[in-house]
C-alpha positions, 0 to 999 in steps of 0.5 A, a space after each residue: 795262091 799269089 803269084 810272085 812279084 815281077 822282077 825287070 829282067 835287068 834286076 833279075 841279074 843282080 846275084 847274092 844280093 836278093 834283098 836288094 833286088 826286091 827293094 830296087 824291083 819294087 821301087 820299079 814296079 810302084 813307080 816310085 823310084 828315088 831321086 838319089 841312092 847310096 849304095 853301101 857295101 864292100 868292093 865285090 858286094 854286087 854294087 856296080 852290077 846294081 846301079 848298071 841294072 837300075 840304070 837299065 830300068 830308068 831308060 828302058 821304055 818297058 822298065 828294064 827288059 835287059 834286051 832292047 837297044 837302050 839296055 844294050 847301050 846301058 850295059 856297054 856304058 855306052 849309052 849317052 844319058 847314063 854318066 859313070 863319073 869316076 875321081 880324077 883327082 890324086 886323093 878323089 874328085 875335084 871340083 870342076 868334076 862336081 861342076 861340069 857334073 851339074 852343068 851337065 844335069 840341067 841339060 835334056 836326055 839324048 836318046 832316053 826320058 830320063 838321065 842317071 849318073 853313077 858316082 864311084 866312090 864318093 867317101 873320097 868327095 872332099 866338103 868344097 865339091 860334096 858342097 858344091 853337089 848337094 843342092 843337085 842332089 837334094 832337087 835334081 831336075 826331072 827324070 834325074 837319078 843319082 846313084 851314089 856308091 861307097 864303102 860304109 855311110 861313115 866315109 860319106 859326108 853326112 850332108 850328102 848320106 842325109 839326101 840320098 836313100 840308103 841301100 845296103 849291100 852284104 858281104 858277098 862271098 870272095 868265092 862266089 864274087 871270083 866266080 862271077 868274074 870269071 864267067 863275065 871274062 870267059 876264064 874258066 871259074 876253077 882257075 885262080 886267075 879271077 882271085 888273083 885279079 880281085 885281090 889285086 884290083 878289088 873290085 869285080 869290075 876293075 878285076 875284068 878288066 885287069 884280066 884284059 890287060 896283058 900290061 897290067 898283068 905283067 906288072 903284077 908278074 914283075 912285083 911278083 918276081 922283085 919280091 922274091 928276087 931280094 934274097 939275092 938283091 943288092 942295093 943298086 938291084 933294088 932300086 933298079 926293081 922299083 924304076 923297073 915297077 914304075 915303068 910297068 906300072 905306067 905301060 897300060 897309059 898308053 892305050 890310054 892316051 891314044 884313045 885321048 888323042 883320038 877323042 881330042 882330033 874330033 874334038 877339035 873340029 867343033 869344040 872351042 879354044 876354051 873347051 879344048 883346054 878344060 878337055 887337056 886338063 880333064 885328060 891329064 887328071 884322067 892319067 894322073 888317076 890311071 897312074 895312082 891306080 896302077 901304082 896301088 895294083 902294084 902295092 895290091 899285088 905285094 900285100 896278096 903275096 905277103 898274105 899267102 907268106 902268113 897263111 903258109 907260115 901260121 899253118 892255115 889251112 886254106 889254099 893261097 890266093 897266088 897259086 901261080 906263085 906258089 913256089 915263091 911263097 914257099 921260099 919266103 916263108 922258108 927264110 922269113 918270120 911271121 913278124 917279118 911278114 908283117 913288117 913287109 905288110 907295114 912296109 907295103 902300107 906306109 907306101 901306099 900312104 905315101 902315094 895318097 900323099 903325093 910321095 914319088 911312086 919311084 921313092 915310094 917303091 925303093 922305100 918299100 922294097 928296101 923296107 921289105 929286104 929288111 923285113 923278109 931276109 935274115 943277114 945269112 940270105 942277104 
């Protein structure tokens, strides 16, 4: 009888995703791994768990064994020749993301014999920096990996989908996705606070680390309370609430900016005048990207609450999404319509619109809010 395949300790993590898991193993254990991958697939479909267990596999000196040093490394993103590259722009990556990217490139690994660099989110890739990185993806150096993440190949620009090779990720089940975080959060897996997390985050990954941030959490607690809070607001209540929001929004920055100060004062011993620049604005970008997200938490949050509204109004039977809210969600939907919810959800999404187009996040907000006091509150309760 054959025996079974053997799987890298590192890909053998990778949960409710086997085919790609195999596929991933096999590429291993043939040597023949690609120079560029595309994962595709929903936000909690297991893709950032994947390209940390790939990048495992690059650097380890046994192919993935998920216990050595440099596996450690890899999984704490702390090890120096695996880059997680993130947008730092307002609407996506910028240009001198892409350049310092493939400047970097040419240089030799630190610690391992290889390099990978895991991009998030590369539909938001405009064609000046999708343009400017193609050549590096399509004949990278030697023992450089590219792993590519997205939602559908349809987002991606077709010159960069053409390069890399395709892995599709299936729709993982949000039940067994919030499971997955609270077991890495150490949250007990029957509480609701990883769904909540998810639905305000949406990913697994920047759910753990919502779940970690007080601020943020409280932030999400205020737009709670604001939303329930407009049967009885007036108009100057209102926009209180949104300067109230921004400010909430804006709280989890500062241990941010230690952190870049503290990285600034080393550098500052070595670096020049020059690279001390490109680093402020490297760092500012990095703010005005933890900014938006923040913001679009806050958005997230409203939407998830305005859901569990529809699902109580239309009768579903399934549990909420807020459970810690229930009690708001029962008087919304006492007072408001289900075509009023709805309104309330538009409201919600012009203003994330709005945000993507550089709109003020106060402005944005006294419009939503505004907008959802309308939608949500009949004249005898406002």
């Amino acid at each position: 009888m054959p025996s079974e395949p053997v799987v890298p300790g590192a890909l053998g993590r990778i949960e409710g995703q086997p085919r790609v898991r195999d596929f991933l193993a096999a590429a291993v254990r043939e040597g023949r791994l690609s120079h560029a991958y595309l994962f595709l697939g929903a936000p909690g479909s297991g893709q950032s768990e994947a390209a940390l267990a790939l990048a495992e596999c690059v650097v380890c000196p046994t192919g993935g064994c998920d216990a050595c040093d440099e596996c450690i490394r890899v999984a704490h993103r702390t090890h120096p020749d695996v880059h997680w590259i993130f947008p730092e722009g307002a609407s996506g990556y910028v240009v001198e993301q892409v350049r310092s990217l493939i400047a970097d490139v040419s240089l030799a690994p630190v610690r391992a014999k290889a390099k990978v660099y895991i991009l998030d989110r590369v539909e938001t890739l405009r064609e000046s920096s999708a343009n400017a990185l193609l050549k590096t993806i399509e004949e990278p150096p030697d023992g450089v990996i590219f792993v590519l993440m997205a939602r559908t190949a349809d987002a991606v620009l077709p010159t960069i989908v053409s390069r890399c090779q395709l892995v599709p990720f299936r729709v993982s089940n949000p039940g067994e996705t919030a499971r997955r975080v609270a077991l890495s959060c150490g949250v007990d897996p029957n509480d609701t606070a990883a769904r909540i997390a998810l639905a305000v985050a949406g990913t697994p990954e920047r759910a753990s680390d919502f779940l970690g941030s007080p601020a943020r959490r409280e932030a999400r607690r205020l737009m709670v309370r604001s939303i329930d809070a407009l049967a009885r607001d007036d108009a100057w209540d209102v926009l209180c609430a949104a300067r109230d929001l921004v400010v909430a929004a804006k709280a989890p920055l500062d241990d941010v900016r230690a952190s870049q100060d503290e990285q600034a004062a080393q550098g500052a011993d070595y670096l020049s005048s020059k690279a001390m620049k490109l680093v402020e604005q490297r760092n500012k970008r990095a703010l005005s990207a933890q900014e938006r997200s923040g913001m679009m938490e806050l958005l997230a949050a409203a939407s998830s609450l305005l859901r569990d509204c529809l699902v109580r109004l239309e009768g579903v039977d399934q549990p909420i999404v807020n459970a810690d809210a229930a009690d708001v969600v029962e008087r919304i939907a006492t007072r408001a319509s289900c075509a009023g919810v709805l309104a309330a959800l538009e409201a919600v999404d012009r203003a994330a619109d709005g945000l993507a187009h550089n709109v003020s996040p106060q402005l944005a907000l006294e419009v939503m809010l505004c907008s959802c006091k309308e939608a949500l509150c009949p004249p005898s309760f406002r």
